[in-house]
C-alpha positions in Angstrom: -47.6 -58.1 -103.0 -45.5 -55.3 -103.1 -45.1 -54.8 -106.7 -48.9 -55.4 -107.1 -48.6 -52.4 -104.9 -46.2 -50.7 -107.0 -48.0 -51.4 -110.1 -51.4 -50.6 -108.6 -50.3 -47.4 -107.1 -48.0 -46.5 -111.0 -51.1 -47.3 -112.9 -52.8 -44.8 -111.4 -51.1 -41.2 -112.8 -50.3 -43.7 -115.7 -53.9 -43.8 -116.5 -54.6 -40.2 -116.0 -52.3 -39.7 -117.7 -53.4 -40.9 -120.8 -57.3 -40.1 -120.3 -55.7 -36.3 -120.1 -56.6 -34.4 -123.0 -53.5 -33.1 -124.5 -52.3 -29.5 -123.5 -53.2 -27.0 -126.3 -50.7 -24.3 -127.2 -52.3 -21.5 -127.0 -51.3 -18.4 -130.3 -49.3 -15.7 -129.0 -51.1 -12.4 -130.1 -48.4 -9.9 -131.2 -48.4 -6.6 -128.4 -50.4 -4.2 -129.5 -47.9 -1.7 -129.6 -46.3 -3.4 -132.4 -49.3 -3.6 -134.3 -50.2 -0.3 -134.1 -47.0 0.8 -135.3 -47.5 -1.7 -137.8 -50.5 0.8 -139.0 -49.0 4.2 -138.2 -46.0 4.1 -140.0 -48.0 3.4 -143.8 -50.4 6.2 -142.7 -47.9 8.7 -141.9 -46.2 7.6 -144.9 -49.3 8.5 -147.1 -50.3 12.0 -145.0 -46.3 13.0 -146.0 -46.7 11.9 -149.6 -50.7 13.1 -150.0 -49.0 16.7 -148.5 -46.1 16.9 -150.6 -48.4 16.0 -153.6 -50.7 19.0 -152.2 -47.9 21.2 -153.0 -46.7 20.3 -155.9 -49.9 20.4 -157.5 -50.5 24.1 -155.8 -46.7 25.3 -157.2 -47.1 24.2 -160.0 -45.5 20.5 -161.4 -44.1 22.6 -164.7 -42.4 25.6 -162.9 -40.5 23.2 -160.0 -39.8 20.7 -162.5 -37.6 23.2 -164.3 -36.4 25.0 -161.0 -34.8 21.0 -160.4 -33.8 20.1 -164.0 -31.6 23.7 -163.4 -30.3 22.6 -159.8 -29.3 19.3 -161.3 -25.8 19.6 -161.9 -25.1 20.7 -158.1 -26.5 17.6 -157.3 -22.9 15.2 -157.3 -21.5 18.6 -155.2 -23.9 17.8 -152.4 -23.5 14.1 -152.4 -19.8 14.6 -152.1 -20.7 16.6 -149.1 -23.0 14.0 -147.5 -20.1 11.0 -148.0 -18.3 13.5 -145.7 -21.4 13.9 -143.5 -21.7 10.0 -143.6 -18.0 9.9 -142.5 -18.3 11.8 -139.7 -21.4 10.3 -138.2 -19.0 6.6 -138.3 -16.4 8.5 -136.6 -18.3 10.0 -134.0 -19.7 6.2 -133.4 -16.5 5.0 -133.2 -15.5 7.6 -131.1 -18.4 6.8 -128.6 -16.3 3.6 -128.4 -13.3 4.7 -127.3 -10.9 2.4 -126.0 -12.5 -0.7 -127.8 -12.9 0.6 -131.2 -10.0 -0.5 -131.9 -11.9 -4.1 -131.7 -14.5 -3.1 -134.2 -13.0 -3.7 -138.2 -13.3 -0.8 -140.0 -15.1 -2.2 -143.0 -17.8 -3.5 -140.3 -18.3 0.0 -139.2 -18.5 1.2 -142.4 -21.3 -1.6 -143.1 -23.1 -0.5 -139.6 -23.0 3.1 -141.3 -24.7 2.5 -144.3 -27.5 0.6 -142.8 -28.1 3.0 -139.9 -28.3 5.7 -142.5 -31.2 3.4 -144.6 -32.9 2.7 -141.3 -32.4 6.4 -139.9 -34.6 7.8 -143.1 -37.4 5.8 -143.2 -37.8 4.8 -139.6 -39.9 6.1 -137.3 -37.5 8.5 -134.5 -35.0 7.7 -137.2 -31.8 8.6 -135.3 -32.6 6.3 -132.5 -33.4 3.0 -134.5 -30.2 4.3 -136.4 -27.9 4.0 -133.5 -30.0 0.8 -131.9 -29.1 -1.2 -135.1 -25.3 -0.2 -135.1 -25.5 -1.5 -131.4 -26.8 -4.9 -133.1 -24.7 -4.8 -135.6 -21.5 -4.3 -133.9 -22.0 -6.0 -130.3 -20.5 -9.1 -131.2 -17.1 -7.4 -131.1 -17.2 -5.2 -127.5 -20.8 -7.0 -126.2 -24.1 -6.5 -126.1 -24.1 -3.8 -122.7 -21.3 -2.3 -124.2 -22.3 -1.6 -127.7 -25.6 -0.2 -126.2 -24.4 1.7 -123.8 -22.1 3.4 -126.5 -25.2 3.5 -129.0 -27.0 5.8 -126.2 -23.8 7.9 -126.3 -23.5 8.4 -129.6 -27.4 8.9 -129.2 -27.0 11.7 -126.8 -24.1 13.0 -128.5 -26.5 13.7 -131.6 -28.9 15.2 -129.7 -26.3 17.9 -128.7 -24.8 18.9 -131.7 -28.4 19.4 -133.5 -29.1 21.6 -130.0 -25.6 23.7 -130.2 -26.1 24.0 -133.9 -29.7 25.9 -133.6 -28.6 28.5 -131.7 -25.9 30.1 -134.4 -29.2 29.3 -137.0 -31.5 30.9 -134.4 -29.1 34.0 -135.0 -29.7 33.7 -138.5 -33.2 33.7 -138.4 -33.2 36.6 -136.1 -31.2 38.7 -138.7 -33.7 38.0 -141.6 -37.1 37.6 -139.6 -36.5 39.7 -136.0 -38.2 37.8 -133.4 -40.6 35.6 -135.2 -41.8 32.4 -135.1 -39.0 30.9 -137.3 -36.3 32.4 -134.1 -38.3 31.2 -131.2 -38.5 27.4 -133.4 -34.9 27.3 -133.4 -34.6 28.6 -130.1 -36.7 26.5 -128.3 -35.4 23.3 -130.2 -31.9 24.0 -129.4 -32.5 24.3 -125.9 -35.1 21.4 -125.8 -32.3 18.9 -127.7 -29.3 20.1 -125.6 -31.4 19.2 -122.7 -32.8 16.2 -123.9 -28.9 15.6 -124.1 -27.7 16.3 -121.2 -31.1 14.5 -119.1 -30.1 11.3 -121.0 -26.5 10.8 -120.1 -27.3 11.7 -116.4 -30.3 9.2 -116.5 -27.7 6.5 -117.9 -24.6 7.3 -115.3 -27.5 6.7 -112.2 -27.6 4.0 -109.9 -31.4 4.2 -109.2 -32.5 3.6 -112.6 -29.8 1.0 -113.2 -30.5 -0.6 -110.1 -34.6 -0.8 -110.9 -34.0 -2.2 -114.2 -31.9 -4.6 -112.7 -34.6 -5.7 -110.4 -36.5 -6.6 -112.7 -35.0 -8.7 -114.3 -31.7 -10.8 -113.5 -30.9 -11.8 -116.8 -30.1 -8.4 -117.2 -28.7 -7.2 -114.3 -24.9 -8.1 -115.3 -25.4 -6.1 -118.5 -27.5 -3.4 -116.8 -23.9 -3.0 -114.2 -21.4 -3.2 -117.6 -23.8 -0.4 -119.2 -24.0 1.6 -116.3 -19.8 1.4 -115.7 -19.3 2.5 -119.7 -21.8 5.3 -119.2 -20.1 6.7 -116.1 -16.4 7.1 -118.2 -15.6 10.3 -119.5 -17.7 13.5 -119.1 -21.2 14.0 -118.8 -21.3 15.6 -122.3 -19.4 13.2 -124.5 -17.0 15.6 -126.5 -15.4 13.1 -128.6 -18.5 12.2 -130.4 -20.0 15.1 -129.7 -17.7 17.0 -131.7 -18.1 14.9 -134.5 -21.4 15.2 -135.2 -21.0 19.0 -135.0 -18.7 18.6 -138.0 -21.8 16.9 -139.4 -23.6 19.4 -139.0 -21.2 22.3 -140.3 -21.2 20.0 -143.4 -25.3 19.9 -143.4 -24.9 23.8 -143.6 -22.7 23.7 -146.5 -24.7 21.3 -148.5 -27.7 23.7 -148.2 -25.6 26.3 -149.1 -25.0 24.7 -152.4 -28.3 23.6 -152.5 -29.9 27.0 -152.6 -27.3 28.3 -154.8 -28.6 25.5 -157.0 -31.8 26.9 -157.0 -31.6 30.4 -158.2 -31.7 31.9 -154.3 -29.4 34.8 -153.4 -27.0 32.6 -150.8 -24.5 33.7 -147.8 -23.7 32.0 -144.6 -27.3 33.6 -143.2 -29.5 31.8 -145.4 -27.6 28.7 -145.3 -27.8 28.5 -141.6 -31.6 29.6 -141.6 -32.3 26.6 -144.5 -30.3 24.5 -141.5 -32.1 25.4 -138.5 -35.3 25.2 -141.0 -34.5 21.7 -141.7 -34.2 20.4 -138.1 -37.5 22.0 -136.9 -39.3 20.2 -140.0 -37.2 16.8 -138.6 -38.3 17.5 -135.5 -41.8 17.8 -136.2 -42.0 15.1 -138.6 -40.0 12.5 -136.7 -42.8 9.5 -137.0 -43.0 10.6 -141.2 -40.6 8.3 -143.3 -37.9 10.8 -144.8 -40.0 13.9 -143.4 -41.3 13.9 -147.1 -44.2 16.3 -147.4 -43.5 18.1 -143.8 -39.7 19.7 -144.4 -40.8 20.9 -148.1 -44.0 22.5 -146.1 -41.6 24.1 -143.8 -39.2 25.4 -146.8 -42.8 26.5 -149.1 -43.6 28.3 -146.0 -40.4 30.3 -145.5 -39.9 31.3 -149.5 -40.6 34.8 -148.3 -37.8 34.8 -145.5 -35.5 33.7 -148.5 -36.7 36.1 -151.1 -37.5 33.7 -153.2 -40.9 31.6 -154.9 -42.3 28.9 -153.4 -40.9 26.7 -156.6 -37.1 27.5 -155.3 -37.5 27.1 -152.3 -39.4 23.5 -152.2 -37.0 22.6 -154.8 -34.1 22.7 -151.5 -36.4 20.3 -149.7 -36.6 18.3 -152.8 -33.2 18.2 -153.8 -32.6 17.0 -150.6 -34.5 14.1 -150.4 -33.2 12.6 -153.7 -29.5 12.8 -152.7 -31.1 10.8 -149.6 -32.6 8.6 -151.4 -30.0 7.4 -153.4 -28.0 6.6 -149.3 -30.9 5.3 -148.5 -31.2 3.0 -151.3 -27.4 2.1 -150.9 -27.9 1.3 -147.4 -31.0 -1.1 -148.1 -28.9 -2.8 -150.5 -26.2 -3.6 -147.7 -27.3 -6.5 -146.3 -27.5 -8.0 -149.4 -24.6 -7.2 -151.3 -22.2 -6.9 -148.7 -22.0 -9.8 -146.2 -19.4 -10.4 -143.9 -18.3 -13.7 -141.8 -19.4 -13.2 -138.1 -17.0 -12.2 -135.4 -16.8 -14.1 -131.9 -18.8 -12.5 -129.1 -16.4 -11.4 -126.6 -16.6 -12.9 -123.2 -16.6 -9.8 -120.4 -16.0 -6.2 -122.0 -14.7 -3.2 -120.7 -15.9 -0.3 -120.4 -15.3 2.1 -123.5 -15.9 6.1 -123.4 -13.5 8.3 -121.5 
């Protein structure tokens, strides 16, 4: 009687079981978020290209197609001078290390370089999604907390430089405009990015945030504590890196020194500086436009006055400048694919890095 029971009592759920209709998986919908950036990033792809093909058809395609068969031969000068900018943005991200670069292979951070600079140009907030795919790149040797952490200083550490270098080209557009819109740009973006700088590393050395972030989830709260102890090394302002990317930079100003040499305009140290500070408002305000194609040779076309120049010569800078970065962009793209590498063991707690 009692395993009639049993089987009387089983056969019940067994039943249900199979009179159930099976469970359904339901699609997942991809966020929103990702599809709209799925659409944005085309269209401000067009809107650059649509302007720059506005201006090329109002300068002229015959005159500035000249003005950059002249400025060609510059051309290997100022890719020699971005291998040295490339240089210097891998050492300031091995800097933002510190004590555990030694970990990271060269050759890998030399690989992490060239891709960041592909992703960096066409990318939306380039820099950023630059620095977030070194992180992936290199976290299997230092962690994933770790490598981010050290991404968001090397982050912050750009953010400075391209703030301390606006004010000397602020100067510069001060001695060839007075106080005009041009000055006040550069002004106001140097003070904005050091700022923006200096917000950023305090926001990542405080408990509160940290300790939120933590809360809400706790498969992240052990690497939310690791980044939080990497951040609080060294000082607020990270010099190491930061002083790299200020050697960046002084090699940005030389390359637009050759640049509008290259195209005819009358240079010194002034110009090349205003051509620099020019530059980084346009990257500024075209952050979400692959490249800033269309938006920094508006900015450069707007300023040929300033430069005592035409509006040929002076797009022709912009112009130049894109097809030396398009050729590092192309390299970089070509990375993954030409250049693979075995994978490195995931280490199993990391230190913290930056002094």
């Amino acid at each position: 009687m009692d395993n009639v029971r049993g089987e009387m009592a089983l056969g019940r759920p067994m039943r249900a079981a199979v009179m159930a209709p099976p469970a359904v998986a339901r699609p997942v919908g991809v966020p929103w978020k990702r599809r709209a950036a799925g659409w944005l990033r085309p269209l401000f792809a067009m809107m650059g290209l649509g302007m720059l093909a506005l201006l090329v058809r109002r300068v002229g395609p015959r005159e500035l197609g000249q003005v950059l068969l002249d400025a060609a031969p510059w051309l290997p000068w100022v890719a020699l001078l971005e291998v040295g900018r490339q240089a210097m943005d891998a050492l300031a991200t091995r800097a933002a290390y510190g004590a555990r670069a030694e970990h990271v292979p060269m050759r890998q951070l030399v690989r992490a370089q060239l891709i960041g600079t592909a992703v960096s140009s066409m990318a939306p907030a380039g820099r950023a999604a630059a620095e977030a795919t070194k992180a992936a790149l290199l976290s299997p040797h230092m962690g994933g907390a770790t490598a981010t952490a050290a991404a968001a200083t090397s982050q912050a550490a750009s953010l400075a430089a391209g703030g301390f270098i606006s004010f000397p080209c602020a100067a510069a557009s001060y001695v060839l405009t007075g106080g005009s819109a041009f000055t006040f740009a550069m002004l106001g973006h140097g003070v904005l990015l050091v700022g923006a700088s200096v917000g950023m590393r305090a926001c990542m050395r405080a408990r509160r945030p940290c300790s939120w972030l933590a809360r809400r989830s706790q498969r992240l709260a052990h690497h939310t504590e690791q980044f939080r102890e990497t951040a609080c090394h060294g000082a607020l302002l990270p010099w190491g890196p930061l002083l790299a990317f200020l050697s960046s930079r002084g090699l940005q100003v030389a390359q637009y020194a050759v640049l509008t040499h290259a195209v005819g305009i009358d240079t010194s140290l002034v110009q090349a500086l205003f051509s620099q500070g020019l530059y980084l408002c346009a990257l500024a305000v075209g952050s979400l436009v692959p490249g800033q194609v269309g938006v920094s040779d508006g900015a450069f076309a707007l300023a040929a006055g300033v430069l005592d120049t035409t509006t040929a010569r002076a797009m022709s800078v912009a112009l130049l400048s894109h097809l030396v970065q398009l050729v590092f962009v192309l390299a970089g793209a070509l990375t993954p694919l030409v250049w693979r590498l075995p994978s490195a063991p995931r280490p199993a707690s990391p230190a913290p890095v930056y002094r």
